[in-house]
C-alpha positions in Angstrom: 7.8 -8.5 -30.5 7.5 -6.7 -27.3 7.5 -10.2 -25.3 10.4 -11.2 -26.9 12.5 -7.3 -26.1 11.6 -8.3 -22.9 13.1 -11.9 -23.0 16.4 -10.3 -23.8 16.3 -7.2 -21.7 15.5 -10.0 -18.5 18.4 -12.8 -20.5 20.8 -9.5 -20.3 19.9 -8.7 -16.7 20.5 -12.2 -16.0 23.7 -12.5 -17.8 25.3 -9.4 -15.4 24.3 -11.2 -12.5 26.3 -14.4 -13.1 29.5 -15.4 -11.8 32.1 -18.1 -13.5 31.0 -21.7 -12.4 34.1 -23.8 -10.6 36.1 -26.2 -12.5 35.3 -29.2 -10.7 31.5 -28.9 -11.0 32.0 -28.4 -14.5 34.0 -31.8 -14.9 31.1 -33.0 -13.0 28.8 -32.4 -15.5 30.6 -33.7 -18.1 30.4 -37.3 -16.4 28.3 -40.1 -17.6 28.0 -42.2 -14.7 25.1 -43.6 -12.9 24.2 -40.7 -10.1 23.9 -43.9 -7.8 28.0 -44.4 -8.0 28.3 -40.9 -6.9 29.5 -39.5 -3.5 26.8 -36.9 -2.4 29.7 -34.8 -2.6 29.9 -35.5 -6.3 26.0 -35.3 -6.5 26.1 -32.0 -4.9 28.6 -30.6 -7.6 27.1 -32.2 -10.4 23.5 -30.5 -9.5 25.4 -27.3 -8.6 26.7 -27.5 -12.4 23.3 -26.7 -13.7 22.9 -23.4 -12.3 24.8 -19.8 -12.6 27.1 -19.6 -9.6 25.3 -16.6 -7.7 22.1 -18.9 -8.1 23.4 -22.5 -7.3 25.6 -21.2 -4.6 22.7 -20.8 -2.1 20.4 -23.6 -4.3 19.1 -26.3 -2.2 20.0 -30.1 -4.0 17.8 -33.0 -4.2 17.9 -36.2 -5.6 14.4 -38.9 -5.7 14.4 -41.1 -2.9 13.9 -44.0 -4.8 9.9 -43.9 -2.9 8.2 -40.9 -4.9 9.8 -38.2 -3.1 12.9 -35.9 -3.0 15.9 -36.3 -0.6 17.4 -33.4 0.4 21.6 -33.4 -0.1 22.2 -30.2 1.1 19.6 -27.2 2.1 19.9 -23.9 0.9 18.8 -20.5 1.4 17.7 -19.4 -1.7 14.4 -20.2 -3.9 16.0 -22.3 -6.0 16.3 -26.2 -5.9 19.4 -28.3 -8.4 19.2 -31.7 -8.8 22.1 -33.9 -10.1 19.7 -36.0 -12.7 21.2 -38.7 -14.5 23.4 -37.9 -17.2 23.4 -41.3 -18.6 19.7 -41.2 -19.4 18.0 -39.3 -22.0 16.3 -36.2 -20.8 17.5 -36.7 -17.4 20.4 -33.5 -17.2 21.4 -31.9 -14.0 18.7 -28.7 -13.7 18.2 -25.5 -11.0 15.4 -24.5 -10.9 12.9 -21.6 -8.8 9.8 -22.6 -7.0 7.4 -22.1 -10.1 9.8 -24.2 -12.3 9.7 -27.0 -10.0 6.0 -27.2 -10.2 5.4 -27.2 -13.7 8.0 -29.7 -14.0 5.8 -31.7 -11.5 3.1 -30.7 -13.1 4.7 -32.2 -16.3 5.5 -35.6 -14.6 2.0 -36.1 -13.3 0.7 -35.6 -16.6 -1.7 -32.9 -16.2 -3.1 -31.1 -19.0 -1.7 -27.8 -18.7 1.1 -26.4 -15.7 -1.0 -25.3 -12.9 1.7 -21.9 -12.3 0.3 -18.9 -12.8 3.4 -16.8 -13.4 6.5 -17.4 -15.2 9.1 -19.7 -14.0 12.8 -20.2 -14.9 14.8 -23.7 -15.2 19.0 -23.5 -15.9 20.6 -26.6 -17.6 24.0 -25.1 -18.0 25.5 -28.1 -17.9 23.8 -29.4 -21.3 21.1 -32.2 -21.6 19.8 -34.6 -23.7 15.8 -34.7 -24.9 14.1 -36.8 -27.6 12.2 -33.9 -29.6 11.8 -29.9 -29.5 7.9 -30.5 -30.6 6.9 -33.3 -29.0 6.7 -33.2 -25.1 5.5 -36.6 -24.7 8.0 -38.0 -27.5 9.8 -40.9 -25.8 11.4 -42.8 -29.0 12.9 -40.4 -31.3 16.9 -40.8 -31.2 18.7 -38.2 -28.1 19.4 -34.7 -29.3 22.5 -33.3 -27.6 21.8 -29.6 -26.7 24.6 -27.4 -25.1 24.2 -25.0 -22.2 20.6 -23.3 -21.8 18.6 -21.7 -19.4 14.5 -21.9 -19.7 11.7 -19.3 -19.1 8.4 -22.1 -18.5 5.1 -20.1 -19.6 3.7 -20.8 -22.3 5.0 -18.9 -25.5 2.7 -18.5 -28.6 5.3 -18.1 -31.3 2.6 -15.8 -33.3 2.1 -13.5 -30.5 6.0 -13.5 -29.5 7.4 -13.6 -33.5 10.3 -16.5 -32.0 11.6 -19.3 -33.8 10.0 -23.2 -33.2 12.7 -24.7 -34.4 15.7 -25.5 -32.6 19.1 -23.7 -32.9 22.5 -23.9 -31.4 22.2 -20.0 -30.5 19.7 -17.6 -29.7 16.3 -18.0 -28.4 13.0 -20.3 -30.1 10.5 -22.0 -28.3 10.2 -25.9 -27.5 6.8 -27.9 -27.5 4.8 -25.0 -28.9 1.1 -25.5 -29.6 1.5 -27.7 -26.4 0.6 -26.5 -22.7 4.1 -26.8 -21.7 5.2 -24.4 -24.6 8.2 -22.4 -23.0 11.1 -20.5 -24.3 14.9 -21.9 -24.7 17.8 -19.7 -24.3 20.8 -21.1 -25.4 24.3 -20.7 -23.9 24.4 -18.8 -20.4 22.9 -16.6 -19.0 
């Protein structure tokens, strides 16, 4: 219980901090077109879209090269990094994430058997997203589940220790994959 005081002592913390995100990178988000059609003008402000503003404002954006890396659209000065992803896949959103988020997600992608972070990371998709299961990380069949705005904290949550939820809610706070490595928590809406 006390892990989970915390969670929303940080999520309110969080919440003051933020600033209302433009309209057009909102409308950005909302697109479903192939990132490759984009402008990187239009890549920029969909990636941007993921993040609060006072966080995506000085957010360096990538997008994948196309050979294994990351191309950088526009460098920031700030700890964070958005990407535009690719609405029009499952599981593919528009994210911001800090140093520590980035590597468990690559962490994730090189299919290791646990993150190699050693603190906490946090990972925004306040522009929605689309994933195949809340229990399953590896789940790549299952039909697309829509989810709204949410913000992530990536360490990995017991829900017996913490007392949160496993199952997914429109609201509120549970966490996603648990019993897995990359157990984390979900907050949904924004921060």
């Amino acid at each position: 219980m006390k892990i989970a005081t915390s969670v929303l002592i940080f999520g309110m913390f969080l919440a003051s901090t933020g600033i209302p995100m433009a309209a057009q990178a909102q409308e950005m988000a909302g697109m479903k077109m192939k990132p490759s059609t984009l402008s990187a003008q239009q890549k920029i402000a969909l990636a941007l879209s993921a993040g609060p503003t006072n966080v995506a404002k000085d957010a360096t954006v990538v997008e994948p090269d196309g050979r294994g890396g990351m191309r950088v659209l526009r460098q920031g000065t700030n700890d964070f990094t958005c990407m535009p992803g690719d609405p029009s896949r499952v599981g593919m959103p528009p994210m911001c994430m800090d140093k520590v988020a980035v590597q468990w997600n690559k962490d994730f992608d090189e299919h290791k058997p646990r993150p190699t972070t050693t603190v906490p990371g946090i990972e925004y998709m306040l522009a929605g997203a689309t994933q195949r299961s809340d229990t399953d990380p590896n789940d790549k069949t299952s039909p697309a589940i829509k989810i709204g705005p949410h913000w992530m904290i990536l360490w990995p949550f017991d829900p017996k220790t913490t007392g949160l939820p496993t199952s997914h809610k429109p609201t509120g706070v549970y966490i996603m994959w648990a019993g897995s490595p990359y157990a984390h928590i979900h907050v949904m809406g924004r921060p």
